[in-house]
NUNUKE-943645 format. One record per residue (C-alpha): residue in three letters; x, z negated, y negated. Coordinates in steps of 0.1 Angstrom, whole numbers, padded with zeros to 4 digits, always signed. Layout:
residues N
alaXZY...
//
This chain:
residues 632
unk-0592+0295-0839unk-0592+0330-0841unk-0571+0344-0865unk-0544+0376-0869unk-0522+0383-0893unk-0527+0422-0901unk-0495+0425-0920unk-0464+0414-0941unk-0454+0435-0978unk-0430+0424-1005unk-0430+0441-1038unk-0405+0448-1062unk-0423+0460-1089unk-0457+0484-1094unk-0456+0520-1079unk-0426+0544-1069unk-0404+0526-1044unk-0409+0491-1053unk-0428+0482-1019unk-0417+0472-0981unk-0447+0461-0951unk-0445+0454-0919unk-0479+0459-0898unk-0492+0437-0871unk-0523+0433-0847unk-0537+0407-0826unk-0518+0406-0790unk-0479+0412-0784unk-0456+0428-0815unk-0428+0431-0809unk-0397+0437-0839unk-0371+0447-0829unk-0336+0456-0844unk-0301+0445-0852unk-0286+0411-0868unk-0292+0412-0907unk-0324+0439-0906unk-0346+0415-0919unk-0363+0403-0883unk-0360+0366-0888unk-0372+0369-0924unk-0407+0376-0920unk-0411+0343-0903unk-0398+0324-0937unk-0421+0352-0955unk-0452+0342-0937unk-0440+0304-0941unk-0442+0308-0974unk-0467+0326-0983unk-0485+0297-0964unk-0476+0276-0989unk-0446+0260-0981unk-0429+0239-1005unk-0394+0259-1003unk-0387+0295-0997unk-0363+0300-0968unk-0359+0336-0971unk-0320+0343-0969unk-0304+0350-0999unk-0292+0382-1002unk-0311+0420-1000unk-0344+0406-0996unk-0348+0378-1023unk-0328+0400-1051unk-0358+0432-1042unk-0387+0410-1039unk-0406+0396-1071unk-0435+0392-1049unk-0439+0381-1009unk-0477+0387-0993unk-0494+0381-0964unk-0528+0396-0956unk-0543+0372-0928unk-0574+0370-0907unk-0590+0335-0906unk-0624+0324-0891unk-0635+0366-0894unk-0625+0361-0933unk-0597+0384-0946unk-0574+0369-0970unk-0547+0385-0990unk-0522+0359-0999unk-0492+0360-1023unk-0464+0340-1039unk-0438+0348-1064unk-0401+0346-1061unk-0395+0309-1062unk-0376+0311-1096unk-0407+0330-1110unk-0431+0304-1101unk-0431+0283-1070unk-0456+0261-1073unk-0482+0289-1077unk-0498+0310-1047unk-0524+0339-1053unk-0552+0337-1030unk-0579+0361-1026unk-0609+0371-0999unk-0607+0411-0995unk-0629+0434-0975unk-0618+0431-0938unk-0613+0469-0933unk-0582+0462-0961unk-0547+0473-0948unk-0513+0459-0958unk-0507+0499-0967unk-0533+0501-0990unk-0519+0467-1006unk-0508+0471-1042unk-0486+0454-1068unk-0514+0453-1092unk-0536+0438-1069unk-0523+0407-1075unk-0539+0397-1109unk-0526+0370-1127unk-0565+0345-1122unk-0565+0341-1084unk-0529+0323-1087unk-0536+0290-1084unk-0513+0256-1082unk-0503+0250-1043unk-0526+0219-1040unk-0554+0240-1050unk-0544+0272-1029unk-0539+0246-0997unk-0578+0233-1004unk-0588+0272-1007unk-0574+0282-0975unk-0590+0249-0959unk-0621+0270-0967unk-0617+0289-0942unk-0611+0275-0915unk-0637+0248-0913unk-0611+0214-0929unk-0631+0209-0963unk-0639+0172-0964unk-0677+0166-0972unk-0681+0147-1001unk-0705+0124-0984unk-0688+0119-0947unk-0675+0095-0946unk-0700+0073-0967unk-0666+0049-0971unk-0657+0063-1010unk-0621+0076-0998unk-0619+0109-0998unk-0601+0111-1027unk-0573+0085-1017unk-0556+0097-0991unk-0537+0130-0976unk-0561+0157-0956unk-0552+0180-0929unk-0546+0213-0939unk-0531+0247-0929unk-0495+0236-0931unk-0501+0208-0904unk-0510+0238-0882unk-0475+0256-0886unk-0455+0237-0858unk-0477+0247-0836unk-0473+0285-0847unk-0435+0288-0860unk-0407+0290-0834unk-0375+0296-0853unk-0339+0309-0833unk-0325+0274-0840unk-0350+0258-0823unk-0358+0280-0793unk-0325+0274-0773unk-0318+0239-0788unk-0324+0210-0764unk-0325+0184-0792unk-0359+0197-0812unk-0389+0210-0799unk-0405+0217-0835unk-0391+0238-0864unk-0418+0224-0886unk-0419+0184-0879unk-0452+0182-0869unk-0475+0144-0876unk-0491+0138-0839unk-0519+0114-0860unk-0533+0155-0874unk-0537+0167-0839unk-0573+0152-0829unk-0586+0174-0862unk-0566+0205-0856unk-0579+0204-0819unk-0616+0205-0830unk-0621+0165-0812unk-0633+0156-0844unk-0638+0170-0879unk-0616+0162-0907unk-0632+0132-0921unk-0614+0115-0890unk-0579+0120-0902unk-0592+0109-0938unk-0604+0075-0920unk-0573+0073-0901unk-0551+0079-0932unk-0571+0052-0948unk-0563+0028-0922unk-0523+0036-0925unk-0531+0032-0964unk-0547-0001-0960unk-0522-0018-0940unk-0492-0008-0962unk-0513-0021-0995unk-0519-0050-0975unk-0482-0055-0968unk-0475-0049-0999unk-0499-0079-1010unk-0485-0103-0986unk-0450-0094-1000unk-0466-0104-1036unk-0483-0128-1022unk-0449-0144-1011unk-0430-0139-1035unk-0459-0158-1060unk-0454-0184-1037unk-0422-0193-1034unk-0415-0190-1071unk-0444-0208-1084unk-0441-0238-1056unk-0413-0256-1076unk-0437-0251-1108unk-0465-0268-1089unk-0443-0295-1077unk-0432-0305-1111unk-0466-0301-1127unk-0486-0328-1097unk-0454-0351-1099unk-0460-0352-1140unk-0499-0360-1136unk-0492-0382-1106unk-0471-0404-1132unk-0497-0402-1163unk-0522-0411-1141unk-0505-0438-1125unk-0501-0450-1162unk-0535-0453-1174unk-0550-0462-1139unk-0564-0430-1129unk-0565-0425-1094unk-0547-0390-1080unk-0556-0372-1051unk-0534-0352-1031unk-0559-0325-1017unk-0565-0313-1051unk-0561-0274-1055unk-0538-0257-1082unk-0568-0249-1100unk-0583-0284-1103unk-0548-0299-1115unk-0550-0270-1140unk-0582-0282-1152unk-0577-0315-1152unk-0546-0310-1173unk-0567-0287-1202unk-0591-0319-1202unk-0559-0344-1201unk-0579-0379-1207unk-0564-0399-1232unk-0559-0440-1233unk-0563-0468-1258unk-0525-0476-1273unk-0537-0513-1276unk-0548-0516-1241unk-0525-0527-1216unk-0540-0513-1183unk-0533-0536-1154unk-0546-0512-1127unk-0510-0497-1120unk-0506-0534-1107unk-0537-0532-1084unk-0529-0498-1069unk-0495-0510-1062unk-0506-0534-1038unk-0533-0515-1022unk-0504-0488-1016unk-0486-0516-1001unk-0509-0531-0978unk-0518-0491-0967unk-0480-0486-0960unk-0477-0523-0940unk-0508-0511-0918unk-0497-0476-0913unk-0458-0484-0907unk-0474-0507-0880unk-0493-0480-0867unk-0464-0459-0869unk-0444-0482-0848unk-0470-0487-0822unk-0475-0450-0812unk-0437-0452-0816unk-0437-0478-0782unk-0463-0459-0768unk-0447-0423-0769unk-0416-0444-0758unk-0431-0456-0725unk-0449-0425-0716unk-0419-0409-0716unk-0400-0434-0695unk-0428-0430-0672unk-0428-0396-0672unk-0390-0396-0665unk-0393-0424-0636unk-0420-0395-0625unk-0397-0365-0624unk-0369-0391-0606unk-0392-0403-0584unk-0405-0366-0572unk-0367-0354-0568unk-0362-0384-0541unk-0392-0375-0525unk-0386-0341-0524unk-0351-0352-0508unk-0362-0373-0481unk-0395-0344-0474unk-0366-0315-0468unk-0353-0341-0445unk-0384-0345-0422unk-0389-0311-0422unk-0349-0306-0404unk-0356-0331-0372unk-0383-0321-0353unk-0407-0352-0343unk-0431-0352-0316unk-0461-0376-0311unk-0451-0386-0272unk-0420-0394-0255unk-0415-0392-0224unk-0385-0409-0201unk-0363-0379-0183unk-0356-0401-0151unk-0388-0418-0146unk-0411-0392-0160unk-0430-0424-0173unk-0436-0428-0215unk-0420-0449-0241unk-0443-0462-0263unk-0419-0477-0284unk-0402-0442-0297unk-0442-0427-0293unk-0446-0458-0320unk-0416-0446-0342unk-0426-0411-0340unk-0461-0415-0352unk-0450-0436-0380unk-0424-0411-0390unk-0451-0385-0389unk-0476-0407-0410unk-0446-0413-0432unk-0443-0375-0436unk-0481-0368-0442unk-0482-0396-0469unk-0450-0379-0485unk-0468-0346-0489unk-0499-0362-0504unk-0474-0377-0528unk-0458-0344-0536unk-0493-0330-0541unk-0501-0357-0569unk-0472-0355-0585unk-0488-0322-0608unk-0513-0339-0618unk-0499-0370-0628unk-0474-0348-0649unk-0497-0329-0664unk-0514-0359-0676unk-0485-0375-0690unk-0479-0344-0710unk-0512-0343-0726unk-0508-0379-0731unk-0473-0374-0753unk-0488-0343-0770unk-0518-0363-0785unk-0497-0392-0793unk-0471-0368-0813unk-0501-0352-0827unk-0511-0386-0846unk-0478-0399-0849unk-0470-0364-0872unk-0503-0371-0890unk-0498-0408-0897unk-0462-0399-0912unk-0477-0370-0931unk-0502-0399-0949unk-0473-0424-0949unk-0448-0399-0971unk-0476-0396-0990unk-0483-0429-1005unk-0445-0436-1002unk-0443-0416-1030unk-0469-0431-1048unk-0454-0467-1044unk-0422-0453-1056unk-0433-0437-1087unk-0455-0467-1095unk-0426-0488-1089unk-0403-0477-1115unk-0428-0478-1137unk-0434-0515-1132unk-0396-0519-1133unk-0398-0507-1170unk-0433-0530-1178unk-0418-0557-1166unk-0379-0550-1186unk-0406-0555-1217unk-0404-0516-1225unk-0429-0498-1246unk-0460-0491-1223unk-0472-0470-1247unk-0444-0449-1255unk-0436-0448-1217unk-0476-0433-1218unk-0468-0408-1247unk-0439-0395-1228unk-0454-0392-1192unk-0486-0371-1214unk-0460-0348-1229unk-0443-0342-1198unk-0473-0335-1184unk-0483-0305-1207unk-0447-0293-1210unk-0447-0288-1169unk-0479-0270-1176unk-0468-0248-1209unk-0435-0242-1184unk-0466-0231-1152unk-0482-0212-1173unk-0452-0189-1187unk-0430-0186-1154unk-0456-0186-1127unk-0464-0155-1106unk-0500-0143-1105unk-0511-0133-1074unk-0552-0120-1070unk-0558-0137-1035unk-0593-0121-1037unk-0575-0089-1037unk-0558-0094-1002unk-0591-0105-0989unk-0605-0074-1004unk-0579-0048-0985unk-0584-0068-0951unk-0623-0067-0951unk-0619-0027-0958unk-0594-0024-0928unk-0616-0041-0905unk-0643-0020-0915unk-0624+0016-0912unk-0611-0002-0880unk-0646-0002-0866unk-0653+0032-0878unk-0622+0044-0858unk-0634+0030-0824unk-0663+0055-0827unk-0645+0085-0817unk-0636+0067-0783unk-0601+0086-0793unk-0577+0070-0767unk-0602+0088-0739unk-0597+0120-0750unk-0559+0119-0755unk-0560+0113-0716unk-0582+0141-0708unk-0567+0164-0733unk-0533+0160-0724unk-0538+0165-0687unk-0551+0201-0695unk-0524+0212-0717unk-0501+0195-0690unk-0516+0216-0662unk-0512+0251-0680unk-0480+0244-0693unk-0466+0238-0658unk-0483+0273-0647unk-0468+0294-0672unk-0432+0275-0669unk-0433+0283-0630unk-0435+0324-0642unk-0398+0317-0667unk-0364+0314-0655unk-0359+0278-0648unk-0322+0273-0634unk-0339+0246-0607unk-0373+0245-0594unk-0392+0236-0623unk-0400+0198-0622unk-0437+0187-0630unk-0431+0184-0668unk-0451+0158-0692unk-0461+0163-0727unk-0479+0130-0743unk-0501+0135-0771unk-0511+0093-0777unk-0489+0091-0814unk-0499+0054-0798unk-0470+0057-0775unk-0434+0057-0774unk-0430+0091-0756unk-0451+0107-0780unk-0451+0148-0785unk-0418+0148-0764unk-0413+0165-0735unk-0398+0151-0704unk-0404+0150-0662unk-0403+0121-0642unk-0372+0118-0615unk-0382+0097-0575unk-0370+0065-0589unk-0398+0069-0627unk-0371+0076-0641unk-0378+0099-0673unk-0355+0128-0680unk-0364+0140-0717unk-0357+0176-0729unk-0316+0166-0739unk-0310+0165-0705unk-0332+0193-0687unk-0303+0217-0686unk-0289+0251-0701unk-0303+0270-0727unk-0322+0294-0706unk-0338+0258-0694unk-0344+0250-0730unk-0366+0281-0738unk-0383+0280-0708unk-0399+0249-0722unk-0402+0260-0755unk-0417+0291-0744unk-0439+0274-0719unk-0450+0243-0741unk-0461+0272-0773unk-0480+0295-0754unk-0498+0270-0741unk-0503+0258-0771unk-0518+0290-0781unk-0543+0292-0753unk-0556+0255-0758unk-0557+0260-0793unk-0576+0294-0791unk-0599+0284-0762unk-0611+0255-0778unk-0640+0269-0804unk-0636+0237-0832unk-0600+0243-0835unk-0582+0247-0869unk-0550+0260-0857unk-0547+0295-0861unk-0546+0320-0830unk-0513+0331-0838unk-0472+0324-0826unk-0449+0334-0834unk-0414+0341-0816unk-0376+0343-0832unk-0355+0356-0806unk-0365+0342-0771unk-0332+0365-0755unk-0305+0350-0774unk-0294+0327-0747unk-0293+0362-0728unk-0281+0385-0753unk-0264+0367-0781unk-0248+0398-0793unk-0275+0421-0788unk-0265+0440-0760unk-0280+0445-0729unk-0267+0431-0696unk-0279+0419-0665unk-0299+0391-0677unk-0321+0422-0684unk-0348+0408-0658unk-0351+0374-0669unk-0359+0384-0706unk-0385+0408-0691unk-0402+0374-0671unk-0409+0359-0707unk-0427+0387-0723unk-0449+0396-0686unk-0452+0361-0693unk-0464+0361-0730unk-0488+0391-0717unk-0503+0372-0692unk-0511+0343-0711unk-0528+0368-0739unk-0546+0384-0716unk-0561+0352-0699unk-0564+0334-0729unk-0584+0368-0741unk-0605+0361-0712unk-0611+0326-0719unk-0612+0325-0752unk-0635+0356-0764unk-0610+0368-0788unk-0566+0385-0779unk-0545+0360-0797unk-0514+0371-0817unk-0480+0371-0803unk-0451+0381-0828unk-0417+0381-0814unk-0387+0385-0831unk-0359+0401-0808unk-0325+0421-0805unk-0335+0440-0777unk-0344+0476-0778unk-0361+0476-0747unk-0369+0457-0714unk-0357+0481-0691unk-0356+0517-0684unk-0386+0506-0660unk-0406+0490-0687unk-0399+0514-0716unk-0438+0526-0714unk-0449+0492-0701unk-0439+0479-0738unk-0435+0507-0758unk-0470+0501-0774unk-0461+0467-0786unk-0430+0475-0806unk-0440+0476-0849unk-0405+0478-0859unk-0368+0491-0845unk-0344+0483-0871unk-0314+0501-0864unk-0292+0527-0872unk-0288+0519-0911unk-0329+0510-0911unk-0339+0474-0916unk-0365+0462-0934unk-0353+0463-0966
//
């Protein structure tokens, strides 16, 4: 995306000497100066006038001046003059404005910044998304989510564009700004941003669903004992009266039947208990019968299949032996030269022996195979026939210590009283302690995941990750072989799939596949190579394609400190100078390729490159902070 940020001010207060700017253009800039000047600061200035949730400006001369940090920015061919308070005066508000694109940071004012165009950061993020091109359409999506989950905006794009000192030389990180992999199909310009919205909506849906499951757990196993109680009380009323109880019914039809709990005649002594006892019984004779029958059967199927296996080993045995004489069909005497026919006899019978033992061992599979079907039916029905058995077991019991008491001459009808107020106190006890649980609610969640599921496999996504990350591959390589690598630079990988494992981590692949991952590449000077090489091409990818919402802009804090960590120069000289012909080149081909010169900023304690390149770089230089000057 073409963008440039035209300059950097901090005010102190309106008119006289309340005001400090830097000025920058597209292509290289280069500030330069001492430690403490200020040079790393304008990084955290521009993070946060970009609306970043915390100010990391250093504490010290810059945060006690400043009352107010700006930005004026380029986006899209729209100027925008952007502005945040100290973040004790008001954090959580950013000023945000669209100026007249011949507007310098110079002619920036204090009083510019009237109090209307601050807005809350939400709101200021949305603004910006404006311009370039991530406003969500209230009708793309046609789904009725826009407003329920995060949107990319220009903060996702920062990792791409922020390269802090700590993170240049360090072989553990390869972001300052943790960057989500899931936003980079949008901020490449693959798709617009309604796909991260349906994507988001996805990753929404399957934690609400998990969430529901975990419910829907829970509900269970606390309200299982509850239900248990509650069929075992109307199991024994209706046992009593001589209602008949079925063990398929739902909670919801116990329920029901329990609000309509029929009553019984105190003077009638109901003898059906009686009948349904033996019924019970004669079902539990046939069905322990059947039990014990499939019992036999299962038995001698698996005797047989064990006389199978035994008989298979010896086979096998006396097959390896065959196999360890040789046998041949005719014999022939060595004296005479005439044939026995009696060892001709033996030898073809040995080898008929051997053929038939083969065609045995061939067999065998099947036979096994049909013995294990056999045994996995029969413990299929024996399972089910103990299922039905426990079942009526139960019954029987219940209905047996009720007769017990009958027949002891006890009070049916106060044994029927107290099994109907057990009944409803099981129920009044349901009622309060149960767990509610909306199972229509799960179903709900699951029938919009599949559908934003199919609406995901539209953008063929998995496709373009391979495509993509071959091209970013390919230039990255080309602008690593041009940087001081301390070997020859392997073939380095990048993956972009958030799908896989390896994901936005960089790493080459060693003879044996095995992957060496950025920890172990080497030195420093190894380190920013990658860093370097990995961001610029970054910068061309994201500039050269024309949907992109990442801005045209990197910047660099202090690519030489692995060379110069004091400052000074030294014979590393030439391989500092390799990483800005290096940052040139890629601006001017990206320039090329593009239609529009990127922005570079770079950061650095170096003066020069050079005695040789003091006019090659000159131009680029905005700021020399030394000698008592420094920004502020």
């Amino acid at each position: 995306m073409k963008a440039c940020i035209k300059g950097v001010a901090v005010f102190r207060a309106a008119g006289g000497d309340g005001k400090r700017y830097l000025e920058l253009g597209p292509g290289l800039n280069i500030i330069s100066g001492h430690s403490k000047t200020g040079k790393s600061a304008i990084m955290d200035i521009i993070d946060w006038c970009l609306c970043a949730e915390k100010c990391n400006v250093p504490k010290g001369v810059i945060t006690d001046f400043t009352k107010i940090y700006s930005l004026l920015i380029e986006l899209n061919g729209q100027t925008l003059l952007i502005g945040r308070r100290d973040e004790k005066l008001g954090k959580n508000y950013v000023f945000v404005k669209p100026v007249n694109s011949e507007l310098t940071i110079r002619d920036v004012v204090y009083d510019d910044f009237e109090a209307t165009y601050f807005i809350k950061r939400d709101e200021a993020l949305k603004e910006i998304n404006r311009y370039i091109d991530l406003s969500l359409s209230e009708n793309a999506l046609e789904l009725g989510i826009e407003g329920k989950v995060p949107r990319t905006d220009i903060r996702d794009s920062l990792c791409y564009v922020l390269q802090h000192q700590t993170t240049l030389p360090n072989s553990r990180e390869l972001f300052y700004l943790k960057p989500n992999p899931k936003h980079f199909p949008v901020l490449a310009g693959w798709f617009g941003p309604e796909y991260y919205v349906v994507l988001g909506y996805v990753d929404k849906l399957k934690k609400n669903i998990k969430a529901l499951e975990i419910k829907q757990e829970t509900a269970l196993k606390n309200n299982k004992p509850l239900i248990q109680n509650l069929f075992n009380a109307l199991r024994r009323y209706y046992a009593l009266i001589g209602k008949e109880f079925s063990e398929n019914w739902t909670v919801e039809e116990v329920e029901e039947r329990v609000r309509n709990l029929e009553e019984f005649k105190k003077e009638e002594f109901n003898d059906k208990i009686l009948e349904r006892q033996e019924v019970l019984g004669e079902r539990m004779e046939r069905l322990g019968a059947d039990k014990l029958t499939l019992e036999q059967k299962l038995q001698r199927v698996c005797q047989h299949k064990e006389q199978g296996e035994h008989y298979s080993d010896f086979i096998r045995k006396y097959e390896q032996r065959t196999q360890l004489f040789g046998v041949q069909r005719d014999y022939v005497c060595p004296i005479c030269g005439k044939e026995n026919e009696e060892l001709s006899i033996e030898a073809l019978n040995i080898l008929q022996a051997g053929d038939w033992l083969k065609k045995e061992l061939c067999s065998f599979p099947e036979y096994k195979e049909k013995f294990d079907q056999e045994e996995k039916e029969i413990r299929k029905q024996l399972t089910a026939l103990k299922a039905e058995l426990a079942v009526y077991t139960k019954e029987y019991k219940v209905n047996k210590e009720l007769i017990e008491k009958i027949v002891t001459q006890k009070n049916l009808n106060e044994i029927r009283l107290k099994a109907q107020w057990k009944v409803m106190s099981e129920y009044e006890i349901y009622c309060d302690r149960k767990v509610d649980f909306d199972e229509k609610d799960l179903d709900l969640q699951k029938g919009e995941l599949e559908k934003a599921k199919e609406r995901l496999k539209t953008y063929n996504v998995g496709e373009k990750y391979v495509y993509e990350k071959s091209r970013l591959q390919d230039y990255m390589n080309i602008v690593i072989d041009s940087l001081d690598f301390e070997h020859t630079p392997p073939e380095l990988r990048f993956e972009l799939n958030p799908e896989k494992d390896d994901c936005f981590q960089l790493y080459h692949n060693e003879l044996n596949d095995e992957r060496i991952f950025l920890p172990q590449i080497g030195s420093a000077s190894n380190s920013i190579a990658c860093h370097v090489g990995l961001f610029l091409s970054f910068l061309h990818y994201f500039s050269v394609e024309k949907n992109s919402k990442v801005p045209g802009i990197l910047f660099f804090d202090q690519p030489s400190q692995a060379y110069f960590p004091s400052g000074t120069d030294n014979k590393d000289l030439e391989k500092v100078a390799q990483i800005y012909e290096t940052i040139l080149k890629v601006l001017q081909e990206t320039e090329q390729d593009a239609g529009f010169l990127p922005q570079v900023i770079v950061a650095d304690h170096i003066r020069d490159l050079g005695e040789q390149n003091v006019q090659l770089y000159e131009h680029y230089f905005r700021a020399d902070w030394r000698d008592g000057r420094a920004f502020i």
